[in-house]
C-alpha positions as CSV (number, residue, x, y, z in Angstrom):
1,X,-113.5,73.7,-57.8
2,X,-111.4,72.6,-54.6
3,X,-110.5,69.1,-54.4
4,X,-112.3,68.7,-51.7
5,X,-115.5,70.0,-52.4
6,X,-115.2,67.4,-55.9
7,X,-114.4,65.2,-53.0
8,X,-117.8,65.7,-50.8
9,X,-120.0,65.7,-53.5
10,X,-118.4,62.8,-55.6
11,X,-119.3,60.8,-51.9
12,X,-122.8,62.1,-52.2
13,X,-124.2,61.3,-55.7
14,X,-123.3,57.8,-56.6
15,X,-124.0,59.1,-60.5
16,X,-120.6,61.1,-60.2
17,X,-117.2,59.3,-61.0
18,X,-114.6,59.4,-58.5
19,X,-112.7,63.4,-58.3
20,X,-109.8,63.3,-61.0
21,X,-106.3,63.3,-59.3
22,X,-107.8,60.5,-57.2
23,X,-104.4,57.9,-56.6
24,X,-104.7,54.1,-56.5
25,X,-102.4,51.4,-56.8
26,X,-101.9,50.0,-60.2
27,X,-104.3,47.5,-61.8
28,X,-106.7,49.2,-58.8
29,X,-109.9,50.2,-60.1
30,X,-110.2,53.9,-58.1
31,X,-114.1,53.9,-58.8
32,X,-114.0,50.7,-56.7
33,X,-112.0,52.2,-53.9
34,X,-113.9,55.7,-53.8
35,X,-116.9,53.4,-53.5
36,X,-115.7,52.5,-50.1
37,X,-115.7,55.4,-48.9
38,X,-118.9,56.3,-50.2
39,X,-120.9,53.5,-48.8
40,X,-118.9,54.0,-45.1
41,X,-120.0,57.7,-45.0
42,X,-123.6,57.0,-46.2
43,X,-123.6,53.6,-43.7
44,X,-122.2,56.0,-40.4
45,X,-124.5,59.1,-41.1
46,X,-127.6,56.3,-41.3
47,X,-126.1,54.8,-38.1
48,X,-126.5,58.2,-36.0
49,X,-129.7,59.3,-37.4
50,X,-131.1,56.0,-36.0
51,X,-128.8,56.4,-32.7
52,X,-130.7,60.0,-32.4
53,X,-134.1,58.6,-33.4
54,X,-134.8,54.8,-32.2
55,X,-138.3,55.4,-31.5
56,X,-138.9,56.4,-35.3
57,X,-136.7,53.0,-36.3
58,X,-138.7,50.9,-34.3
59,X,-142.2,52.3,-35.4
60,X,-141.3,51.7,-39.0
61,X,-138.6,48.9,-39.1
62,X,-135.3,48.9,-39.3
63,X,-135.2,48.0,-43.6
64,X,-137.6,51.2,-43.8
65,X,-136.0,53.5,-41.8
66,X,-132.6,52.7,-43.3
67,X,-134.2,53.3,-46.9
68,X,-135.8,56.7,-45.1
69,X,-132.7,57.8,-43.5
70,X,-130.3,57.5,-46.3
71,X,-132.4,59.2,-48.5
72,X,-132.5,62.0,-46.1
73,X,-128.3,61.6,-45.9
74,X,-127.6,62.3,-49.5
75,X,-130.0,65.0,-49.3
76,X,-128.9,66.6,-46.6
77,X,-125.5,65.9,-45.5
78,X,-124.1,67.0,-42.4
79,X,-123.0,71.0,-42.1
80,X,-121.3,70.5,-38.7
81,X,-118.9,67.9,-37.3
82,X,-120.6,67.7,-34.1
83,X,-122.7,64.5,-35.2
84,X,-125.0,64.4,-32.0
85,X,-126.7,67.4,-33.9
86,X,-127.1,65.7,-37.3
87,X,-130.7,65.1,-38.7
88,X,-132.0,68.3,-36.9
89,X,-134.2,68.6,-40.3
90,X,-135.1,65.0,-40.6
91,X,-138.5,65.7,-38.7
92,X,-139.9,67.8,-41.4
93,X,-137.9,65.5,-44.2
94,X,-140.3,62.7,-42.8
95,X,-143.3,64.6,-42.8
96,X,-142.4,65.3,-47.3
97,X,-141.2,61.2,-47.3
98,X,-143.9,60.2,-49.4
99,X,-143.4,56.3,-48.5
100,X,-143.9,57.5,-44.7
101,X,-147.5,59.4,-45.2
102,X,-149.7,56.5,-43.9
103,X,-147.6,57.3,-40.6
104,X,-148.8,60.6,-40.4
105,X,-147.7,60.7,-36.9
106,X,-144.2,60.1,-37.3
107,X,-142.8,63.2,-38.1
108,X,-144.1,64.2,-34.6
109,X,-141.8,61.6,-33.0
110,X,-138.9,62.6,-34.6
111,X,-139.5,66.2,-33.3
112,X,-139.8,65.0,-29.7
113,X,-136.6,62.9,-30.5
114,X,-135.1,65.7,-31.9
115,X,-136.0,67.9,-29.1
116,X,-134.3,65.8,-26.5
117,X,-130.8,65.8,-27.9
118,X,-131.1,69.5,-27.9
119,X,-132.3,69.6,-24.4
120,X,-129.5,67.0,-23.6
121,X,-127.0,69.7,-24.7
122,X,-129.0,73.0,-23.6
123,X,-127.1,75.3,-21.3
124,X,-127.3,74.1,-17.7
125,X,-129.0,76.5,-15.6
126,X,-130.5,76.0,-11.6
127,X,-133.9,77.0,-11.9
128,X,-136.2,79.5,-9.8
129,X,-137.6,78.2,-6.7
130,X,-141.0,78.6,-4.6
131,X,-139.2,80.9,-2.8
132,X,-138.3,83.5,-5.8
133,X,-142.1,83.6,-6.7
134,X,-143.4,84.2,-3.0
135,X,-141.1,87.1,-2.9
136,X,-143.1,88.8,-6.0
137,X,-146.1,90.7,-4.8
138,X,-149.6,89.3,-5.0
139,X,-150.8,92.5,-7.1
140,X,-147.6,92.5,-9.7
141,X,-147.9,88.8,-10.0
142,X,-149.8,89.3,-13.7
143,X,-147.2,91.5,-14.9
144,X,-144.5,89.1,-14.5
145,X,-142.4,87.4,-17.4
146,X,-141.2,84.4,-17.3
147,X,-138.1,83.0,-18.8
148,X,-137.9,79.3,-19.7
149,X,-135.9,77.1,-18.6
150,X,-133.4,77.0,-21.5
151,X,-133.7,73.3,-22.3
152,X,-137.5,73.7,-22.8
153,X,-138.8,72.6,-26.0
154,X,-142.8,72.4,-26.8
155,X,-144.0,70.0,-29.7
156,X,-147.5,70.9,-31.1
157,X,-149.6,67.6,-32.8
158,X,-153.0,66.3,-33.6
159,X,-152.1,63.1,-32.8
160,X,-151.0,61.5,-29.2
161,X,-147.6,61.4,-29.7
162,X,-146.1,61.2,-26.5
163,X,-148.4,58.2,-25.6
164,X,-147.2,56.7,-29.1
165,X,-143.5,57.9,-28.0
166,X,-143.4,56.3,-24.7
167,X,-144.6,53.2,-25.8
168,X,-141.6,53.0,-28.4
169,X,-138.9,54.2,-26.0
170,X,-139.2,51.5,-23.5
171,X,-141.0,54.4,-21.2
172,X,-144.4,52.3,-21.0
173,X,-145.5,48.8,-22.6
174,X,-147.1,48.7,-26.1
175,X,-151.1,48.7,-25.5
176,X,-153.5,49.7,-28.5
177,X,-154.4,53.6,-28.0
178,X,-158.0,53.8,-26.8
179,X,-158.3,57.6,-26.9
180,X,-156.8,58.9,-30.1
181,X,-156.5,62.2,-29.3
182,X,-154.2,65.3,-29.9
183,X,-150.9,65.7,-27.7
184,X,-148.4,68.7,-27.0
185,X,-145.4,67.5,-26.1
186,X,-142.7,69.2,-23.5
187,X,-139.6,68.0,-23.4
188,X,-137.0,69.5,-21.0
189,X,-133.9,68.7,-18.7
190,X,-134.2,70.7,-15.7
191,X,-131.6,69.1,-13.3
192,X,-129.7,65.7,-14.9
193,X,-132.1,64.2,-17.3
194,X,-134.3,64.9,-20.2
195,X,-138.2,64.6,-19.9
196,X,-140.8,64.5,-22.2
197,X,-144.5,65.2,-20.8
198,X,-147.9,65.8,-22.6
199,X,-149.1,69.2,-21.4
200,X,-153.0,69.9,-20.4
201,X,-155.3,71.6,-21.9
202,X,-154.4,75.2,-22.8
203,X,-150.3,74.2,-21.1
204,X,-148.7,74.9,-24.7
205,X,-150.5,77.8,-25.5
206,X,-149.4,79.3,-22.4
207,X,-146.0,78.2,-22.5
208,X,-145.4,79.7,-25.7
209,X,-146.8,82.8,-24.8
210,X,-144.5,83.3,-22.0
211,X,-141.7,82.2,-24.4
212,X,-142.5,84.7,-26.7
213,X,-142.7,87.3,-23.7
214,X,-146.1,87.6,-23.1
215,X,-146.5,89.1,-19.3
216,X,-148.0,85.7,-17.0
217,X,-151.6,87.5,-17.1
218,X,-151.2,88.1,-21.0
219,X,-150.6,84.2,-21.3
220,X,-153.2,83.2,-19.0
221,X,-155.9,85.2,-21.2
222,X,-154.3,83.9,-24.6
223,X,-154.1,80.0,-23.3
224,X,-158.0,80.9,-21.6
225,X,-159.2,81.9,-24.9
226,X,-157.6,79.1,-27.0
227,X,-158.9,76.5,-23.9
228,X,-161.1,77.3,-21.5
229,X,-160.2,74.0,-19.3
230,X,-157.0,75.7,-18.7
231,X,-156.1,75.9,-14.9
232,X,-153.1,78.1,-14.2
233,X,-152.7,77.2,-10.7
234,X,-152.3,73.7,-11.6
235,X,-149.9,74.7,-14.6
236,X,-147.6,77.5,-13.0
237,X,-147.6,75.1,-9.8
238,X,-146.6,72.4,-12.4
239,X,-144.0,74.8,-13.7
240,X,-142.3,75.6,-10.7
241,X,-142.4,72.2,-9.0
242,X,-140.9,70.4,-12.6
243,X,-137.8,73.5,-12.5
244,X,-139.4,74.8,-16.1
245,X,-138.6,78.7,-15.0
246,X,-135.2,80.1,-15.8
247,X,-135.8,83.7,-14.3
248,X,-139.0,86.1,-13.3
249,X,-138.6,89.6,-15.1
250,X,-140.5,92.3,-13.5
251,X,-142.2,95.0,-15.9
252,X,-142.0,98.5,-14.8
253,X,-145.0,100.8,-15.8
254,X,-143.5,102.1,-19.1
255,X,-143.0,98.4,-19.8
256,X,-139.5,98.2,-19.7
257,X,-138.1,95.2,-17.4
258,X,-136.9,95.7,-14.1
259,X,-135.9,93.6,-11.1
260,X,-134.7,90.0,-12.4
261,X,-134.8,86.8,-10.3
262,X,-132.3,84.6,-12.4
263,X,-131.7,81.1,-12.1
264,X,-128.2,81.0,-10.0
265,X,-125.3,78.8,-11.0
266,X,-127.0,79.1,-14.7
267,X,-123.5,78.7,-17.7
């Protein structure tokens, strides 16, 4: 085995001794040494999972969090140097946490936490306008796809997790939760900065109908039948005005697409 490979997983199972060919100066214990390093890497990775995730820190405190997070480290160390991306899997690595299941929401945060360092670094891209869809005729408008805006991210739960997110972000004060209810989450940055909103009724089974390219009647009828409250005036209105639509992909009869009206200036 490489040197360094002994070297990574040395740093990740305490139970291992320090690789052999390690140097240190005499009368220098090199278990003592490697420890070091070992508790630096362990201590850093801990340090950006709770620099990604503070709202998950602050609902659980920062002793259990630590405990969570490190446990999460030397299970799954980091494939990528790009740290701003670490801890990608620590949503569903909360949700298995045993010591975390009276929090069954929690996992949930993480994802919306999650989802906005990946909207942070989504490609940029000037979304369609009022104009693009007033230039689609009245009798093709069903037909229509829609592409996302690429920075859009939906988070399905039972519980009200952006309420419970907001109010551990500094984005509203703590209150007790009258309505306990379930919340989807969308999280996006259209123009300079991410935003997390809780869809209505029937909004995330229409969003990920679209995403999955479902025509804009097709995803109507699928989020009508999951939700009859839905509205999509209110929604695609909601859509356009919040900058949620990449492009609009016409569909030709034989189904194949056809004019596209693309976000300008997208990278």
């Amino acid at each position: 085995m490489p040197f360094q490979s002994m070297f990574a997983n040395a740093l990740l199972d305490p139970q291992q001794p320090p690789p052999a060919g390690l140097g240190a100066p005499a009368r220098v214990d090199p278990r003592r040494r490697f420890a070091v390093h070992r508790n630096n890497m362990v201590a850093g990775l801990v340090q950006a999972l709770a620099a990604r995730f503070p709202a998950v820190e602050k609902i659980v405190g920062v002793e259990f969090f630590n405990g969570m997070a490190r446990a999460f480290v030397l299970a799954h160390p980091p494939r990528s140097p790009l740290l701003a991306r670490y801890g990608d899997a620590f949503p569903d690595f909360i949700d298995a946490f045993a010591p975390a299941g009276e929090v069954a929401y929690l996992g949930y945060v993480a994802r919306i936490e999650a989802a906005r360092t990946r909207a942070y670094h989504a490609v940029d891209a000037i979304p369609v306008g009022v104009d693009d869809f007033a230039a689609v005729a009245a009798d093709a408008l069903s037909s229509v796809r829609l592409a996302l805006h690429p920075s859009v991210e939906i988070i399905r739960s039972p519980h009200p997790i952006v309420t419970i997110w907001a109010m551990n972000s500094g984005e509203r004060p703590l209150a007790p939760i009258d309505d306990w209810r379930s919340e989807d989450a969308l999280v996006a940055r259209p123009h300079l900065d991410v935003e997390v909103r809780a869809l209505a009724p029937g909004g995330s089974q229409f969003l990920l109908a679209l995403a999955a390219g479902r025509s804009l009647g097709e995803a109507a009828s699928y989020a009508l039948a999951a939700c009859p409250r839905f509205n999509l005036t209110d929604t695609l209105a909601g859509l356009i005005g919040c900058g949620l639509v990449g492009r609009i992909m016409s569909t030709t009869p034989n189904g194949d697409s056809g004019d596209e009206r693309r976000a300008t200036g997208s990278v």
